[in-house]
C-alpha positions as CSV (number, residue, x, y, z in Angstrom):
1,X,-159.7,195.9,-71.8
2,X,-159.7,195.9,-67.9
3,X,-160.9,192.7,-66.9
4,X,-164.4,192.5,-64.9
5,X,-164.2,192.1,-61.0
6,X,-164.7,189.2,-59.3
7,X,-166.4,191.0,-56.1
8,X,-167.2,194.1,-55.3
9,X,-168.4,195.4,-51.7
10,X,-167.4,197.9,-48.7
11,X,-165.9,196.5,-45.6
12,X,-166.8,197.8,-42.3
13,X,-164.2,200.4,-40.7
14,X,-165.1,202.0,-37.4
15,X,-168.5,203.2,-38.4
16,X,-167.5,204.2,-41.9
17,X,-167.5,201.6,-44.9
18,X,-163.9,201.1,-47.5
19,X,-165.1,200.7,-51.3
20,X,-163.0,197.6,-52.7
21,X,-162.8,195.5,-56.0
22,X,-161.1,192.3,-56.6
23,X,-159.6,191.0,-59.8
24,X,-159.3,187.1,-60.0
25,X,-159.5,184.5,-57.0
26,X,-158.4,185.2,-53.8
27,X,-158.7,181.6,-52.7
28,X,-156.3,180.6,-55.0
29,X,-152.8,180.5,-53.2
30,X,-151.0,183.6,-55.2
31,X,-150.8,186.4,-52.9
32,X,-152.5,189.2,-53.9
33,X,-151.6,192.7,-54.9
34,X,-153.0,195.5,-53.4
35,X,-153.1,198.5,-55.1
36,X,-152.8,202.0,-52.4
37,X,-153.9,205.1,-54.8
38,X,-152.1,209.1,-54.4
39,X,-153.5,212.0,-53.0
40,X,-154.3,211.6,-50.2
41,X,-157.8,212.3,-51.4
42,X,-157.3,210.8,-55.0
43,X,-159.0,206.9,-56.2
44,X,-158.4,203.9,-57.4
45,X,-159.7,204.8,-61.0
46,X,-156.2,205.8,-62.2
47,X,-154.8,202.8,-61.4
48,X,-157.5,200.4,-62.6
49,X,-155.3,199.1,-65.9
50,X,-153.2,196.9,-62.9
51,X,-156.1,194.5,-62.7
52,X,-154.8,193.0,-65.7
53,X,-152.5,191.1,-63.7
54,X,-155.2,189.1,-62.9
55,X,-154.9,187.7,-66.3
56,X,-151.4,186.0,-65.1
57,X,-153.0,184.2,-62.0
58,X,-152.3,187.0,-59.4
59,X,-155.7,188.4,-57.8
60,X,-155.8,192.1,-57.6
61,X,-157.3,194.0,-55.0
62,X,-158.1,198.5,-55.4
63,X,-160.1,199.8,-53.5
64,X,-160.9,204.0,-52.6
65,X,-159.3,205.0,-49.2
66,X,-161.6,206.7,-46.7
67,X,-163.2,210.1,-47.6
68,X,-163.3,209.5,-51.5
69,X,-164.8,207.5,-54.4
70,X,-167.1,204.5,-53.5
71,X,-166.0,204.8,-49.6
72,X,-167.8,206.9,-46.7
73,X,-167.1,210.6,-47.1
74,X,-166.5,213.0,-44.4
75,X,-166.7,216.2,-46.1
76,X,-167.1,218.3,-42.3
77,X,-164.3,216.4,-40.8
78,X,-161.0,218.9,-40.0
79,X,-157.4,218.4,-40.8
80,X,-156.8,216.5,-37.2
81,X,-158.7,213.9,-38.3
82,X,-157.2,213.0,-41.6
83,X,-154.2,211.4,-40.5
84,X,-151.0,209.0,-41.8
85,X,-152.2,206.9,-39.2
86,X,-155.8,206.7,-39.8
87,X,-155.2,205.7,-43.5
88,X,-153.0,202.5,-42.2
89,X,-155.6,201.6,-39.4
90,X,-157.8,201.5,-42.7
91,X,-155.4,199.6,-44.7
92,X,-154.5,197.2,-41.8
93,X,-158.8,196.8,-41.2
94,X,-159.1,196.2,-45.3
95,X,-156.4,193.1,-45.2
96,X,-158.1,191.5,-42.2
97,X,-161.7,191.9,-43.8
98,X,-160.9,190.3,-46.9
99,X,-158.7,187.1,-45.2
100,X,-155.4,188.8,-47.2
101,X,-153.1,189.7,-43.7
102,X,-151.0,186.6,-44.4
103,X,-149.9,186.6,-47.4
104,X,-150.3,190.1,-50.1
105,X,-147.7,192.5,-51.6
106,X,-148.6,195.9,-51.8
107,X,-148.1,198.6,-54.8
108,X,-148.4,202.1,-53.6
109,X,-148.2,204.8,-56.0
110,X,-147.5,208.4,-55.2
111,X,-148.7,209.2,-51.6
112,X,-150.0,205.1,-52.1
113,X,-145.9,204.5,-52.3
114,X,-145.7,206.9,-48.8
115,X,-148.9,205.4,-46.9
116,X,-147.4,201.4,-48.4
117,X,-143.8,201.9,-47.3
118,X,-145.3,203.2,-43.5
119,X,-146.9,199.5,-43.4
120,X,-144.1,197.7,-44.3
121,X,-141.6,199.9,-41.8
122,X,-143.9,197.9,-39.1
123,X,-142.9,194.6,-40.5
124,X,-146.4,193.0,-41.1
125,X,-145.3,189.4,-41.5
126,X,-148.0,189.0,-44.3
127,X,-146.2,191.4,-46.5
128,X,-144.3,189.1,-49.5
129,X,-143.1,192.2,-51.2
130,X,-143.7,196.2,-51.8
131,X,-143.9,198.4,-55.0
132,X,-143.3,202.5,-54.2
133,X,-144.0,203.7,-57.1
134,X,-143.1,208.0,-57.9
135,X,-143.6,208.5,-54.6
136,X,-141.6,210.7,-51.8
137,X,-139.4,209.5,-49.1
138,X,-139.5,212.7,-47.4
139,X,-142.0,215.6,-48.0
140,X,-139.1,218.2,-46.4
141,X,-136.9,216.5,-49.3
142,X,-139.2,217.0,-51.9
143,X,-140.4,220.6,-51.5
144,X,-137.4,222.4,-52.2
145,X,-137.3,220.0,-55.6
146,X,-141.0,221.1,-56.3
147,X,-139.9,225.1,-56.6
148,X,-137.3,224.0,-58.5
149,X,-139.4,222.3,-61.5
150,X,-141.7,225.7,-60.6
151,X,-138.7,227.9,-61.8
152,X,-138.2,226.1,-64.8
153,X,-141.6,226.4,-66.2
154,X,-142.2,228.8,-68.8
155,X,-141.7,232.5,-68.4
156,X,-144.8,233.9,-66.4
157,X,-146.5,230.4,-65.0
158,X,-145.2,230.0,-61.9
159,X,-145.5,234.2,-61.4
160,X,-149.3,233.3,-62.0
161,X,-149.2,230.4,-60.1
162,X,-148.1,231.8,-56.9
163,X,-150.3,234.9,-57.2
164,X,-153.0,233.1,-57.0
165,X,-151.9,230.5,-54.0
166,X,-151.2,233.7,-52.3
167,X,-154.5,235.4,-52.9
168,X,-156.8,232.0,-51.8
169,X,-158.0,231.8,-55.4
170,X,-156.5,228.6,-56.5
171,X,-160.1,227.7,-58.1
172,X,-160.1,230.5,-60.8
173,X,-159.8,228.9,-64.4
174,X,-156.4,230.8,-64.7
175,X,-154.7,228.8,-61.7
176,X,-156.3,225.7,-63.2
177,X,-154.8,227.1,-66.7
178,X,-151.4,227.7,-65.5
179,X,-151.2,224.3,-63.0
180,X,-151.9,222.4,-66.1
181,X,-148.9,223.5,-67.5
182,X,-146.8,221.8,-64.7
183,X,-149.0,218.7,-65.2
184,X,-148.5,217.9,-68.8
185,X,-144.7,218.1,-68.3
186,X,-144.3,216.6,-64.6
187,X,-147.1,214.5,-63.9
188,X,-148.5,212.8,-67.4
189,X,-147.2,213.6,-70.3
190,X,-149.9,211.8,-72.9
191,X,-152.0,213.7,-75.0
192,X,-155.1,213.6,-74.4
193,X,-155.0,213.1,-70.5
194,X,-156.8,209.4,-70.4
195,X,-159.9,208.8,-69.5
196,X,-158.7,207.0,-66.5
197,X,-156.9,209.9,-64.7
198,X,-159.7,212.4,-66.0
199,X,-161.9,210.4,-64.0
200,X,-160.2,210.6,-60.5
201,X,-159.8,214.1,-61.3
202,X,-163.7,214.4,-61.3
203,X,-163.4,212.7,-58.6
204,X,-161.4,214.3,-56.7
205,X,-162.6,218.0,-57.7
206,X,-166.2,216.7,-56.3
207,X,-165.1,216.2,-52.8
208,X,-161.0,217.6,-52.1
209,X,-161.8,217.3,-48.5
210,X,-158.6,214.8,-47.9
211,X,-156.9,216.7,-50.9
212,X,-156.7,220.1,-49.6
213,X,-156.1,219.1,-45.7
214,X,-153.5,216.6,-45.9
215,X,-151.7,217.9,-49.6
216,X,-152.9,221.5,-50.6
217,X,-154.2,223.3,-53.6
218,X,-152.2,221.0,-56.8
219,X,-149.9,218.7,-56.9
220,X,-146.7,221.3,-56.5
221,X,-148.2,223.8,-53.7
222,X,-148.4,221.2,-50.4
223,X,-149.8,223.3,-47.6
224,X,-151.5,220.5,-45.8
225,X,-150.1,217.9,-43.3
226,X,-148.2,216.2,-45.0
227,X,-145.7,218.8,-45.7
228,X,-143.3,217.9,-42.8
229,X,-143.9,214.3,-43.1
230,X,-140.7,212.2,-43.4
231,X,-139.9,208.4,-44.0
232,X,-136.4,208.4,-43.5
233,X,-135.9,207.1,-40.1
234,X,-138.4,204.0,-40.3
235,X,-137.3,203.4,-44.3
236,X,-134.4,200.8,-42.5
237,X,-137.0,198.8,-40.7
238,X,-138.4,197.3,-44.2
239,X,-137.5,194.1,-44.6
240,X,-139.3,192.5,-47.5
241,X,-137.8,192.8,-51.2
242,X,-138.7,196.4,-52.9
243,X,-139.1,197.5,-56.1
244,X,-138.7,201.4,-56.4
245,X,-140.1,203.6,-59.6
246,X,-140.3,206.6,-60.8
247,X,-140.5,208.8,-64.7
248,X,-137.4,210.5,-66.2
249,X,-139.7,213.6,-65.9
250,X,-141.5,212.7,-62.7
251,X,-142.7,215.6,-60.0
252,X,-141.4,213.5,-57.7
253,X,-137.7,213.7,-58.7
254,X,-134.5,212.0,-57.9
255,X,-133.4,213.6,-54.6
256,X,-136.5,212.7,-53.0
257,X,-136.9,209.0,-53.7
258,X,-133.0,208.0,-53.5
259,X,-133.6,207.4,-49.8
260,X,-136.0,204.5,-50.8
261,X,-133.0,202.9,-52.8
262,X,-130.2,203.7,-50.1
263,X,-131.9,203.3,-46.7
264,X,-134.4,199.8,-47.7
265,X,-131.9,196.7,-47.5
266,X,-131.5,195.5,-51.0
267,X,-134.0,197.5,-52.7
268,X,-133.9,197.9,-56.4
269,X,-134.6,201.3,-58.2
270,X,-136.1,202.1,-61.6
271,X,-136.2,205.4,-63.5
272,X,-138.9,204.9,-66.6
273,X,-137.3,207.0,-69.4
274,X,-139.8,209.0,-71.5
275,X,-142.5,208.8,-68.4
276,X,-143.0,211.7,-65.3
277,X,-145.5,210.6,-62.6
278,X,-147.4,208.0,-64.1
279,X,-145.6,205.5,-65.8
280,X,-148.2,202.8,-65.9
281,X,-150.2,205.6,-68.2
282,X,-147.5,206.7,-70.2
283,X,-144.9,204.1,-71.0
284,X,-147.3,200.7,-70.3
285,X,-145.3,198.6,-71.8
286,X,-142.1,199.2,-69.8
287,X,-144.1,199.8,-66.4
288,X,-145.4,196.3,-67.1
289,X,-142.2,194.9,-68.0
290,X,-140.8,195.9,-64.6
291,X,-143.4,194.8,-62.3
292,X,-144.1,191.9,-63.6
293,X,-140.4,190.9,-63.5
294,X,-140.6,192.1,-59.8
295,X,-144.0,190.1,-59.1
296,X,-142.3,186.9,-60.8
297,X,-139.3,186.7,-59.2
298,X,-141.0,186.8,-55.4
């Protein structure tokens, strides 16, 4: 069972509020982990099981990035204004509301593992450590990798999938039929989907404002901004010790997250056998295994 917050709130950013949550004490000494959620456009919900930590004396922080969940949404706002940079001003604002700035390791997962490993290119000299976990180094990289995992689906999805992108009608229940079949072999592999994930999906299905601008349609088909985003030249200016994760079967495959490994001095690289995108849902007991190692050791 997850274990109840300590404190709940919004922070103040710019004239919009961040939705947080904190697991344990924050007062206590242990830096504390703070958890960046995917999308862009996605929440914390998936990723609420890592407030167990708490349990081992390390304070855990989620909290829902700006235009979803229990943060302000900005359902008229365009593409221009949904930004790499205006989801680290918000990260940078959350840290300094909640006294954290000095001393916190972050765990980014998915576009979380893109937006954390932007903060620590900057060299915040709070950061203790950083967790990217099935995330991208470089969204050029990764695209080529997604039409290949496209061609391999069963005879007939992707020809369905693409019609559809192609006509605009990604919200018919046969794109949503067809895209499933990608996401139960490349994204999370349990049966039934948990509760957890279902939720952000609901989530994210009642406002993909930041979804659809920044990523696209699914999880495969990126159309938004973030297609010709790229880590690689800043990934050499991390210098805190980095843990690097991703599934046997993850969307986010080999070829785009080796830069992580070869271009951040000394980082340390993890493929979860048996688990795609999210590990932490599909193999717990190794995910756990690993970070906590990771989180013991700094």
């Amino acid at each position: 069972m997850t274990p109840a917050p300590t404190a709940k709130g919004t922070v103040e950013f710019g004239e919009h509020r961040t939705w947080y949550r904190v697991t344990g004490r924050l007062d206590e000494g242990t830096p504390p982990l703070v958890v960046l959620h995917g999308g862009p456009g996605s929440t914390h919900d998936y990723l609420l099981g890592l407030a167990g930590l708490s349990r081992t004396g390390r304070p855990v922080v989620h909290y829902d990035q700006l235009g979803n969940g229990g943060s302000t949404h900005l359902p008229g706002r365009g593409a221009d204004f949904w930004t790499v940079e205006l989801f680290l001003a918000e990260l940078d604002n959350l840290l300094d509301r909640l006294g954290v700035a000095g001393d916190y390791v972050l765990f980014g997962q998915s576009w979380g593992g893109v937006l954390a490993a932007a903060h620590a290119a900057g060299r915040p000299a709070g950061l203790r450590g950083l967790v990217v976990a099935n995330a991208p180094a470089s969204y050029p990289l990764w695209l080529p990798e997604l039409d290949r995992l496209r061609a391999a689906l069963p005879p007939g999805v992707d020809a369905t999938l693409r019609r559809h992108e192609a006509a605009g009608t990604t919200d018919s229940p046969a794109y949503t039929a067809a895209m499933m079949v990608f996401y139960q072999r490349h994204v999370c592999r349990r049966r039934p989907l948990p509760p957890e994930l279902m939720a952000t999906f609901m989530e994210i299905n009642g406002d993909p404002t930041v979804y659809h601008s920044m990523n696209g349609p699914s999880e495969f088909c990126v159309t938004g901004t973030l297609r010709d985003y790229s880590l690689l030249d800043r990934l050499p200016l991390i210098d805190v010790p980095t843990l690097v994760l991703s599934g046997e079967h993850d969307e986010v495959t080999p070829a785009a997250v080796r830069p992580f490994h070869d271009l951040i001095p000394g980082a340390r690289w993890e493929i979860v056998e048996g688990a795609s995108h999210l590990p932490h849902l599909e193999t717990p007991d190794r995910f756990d295994a690993l970070l906590t190692e990771f989180l013991d050791k700094l």
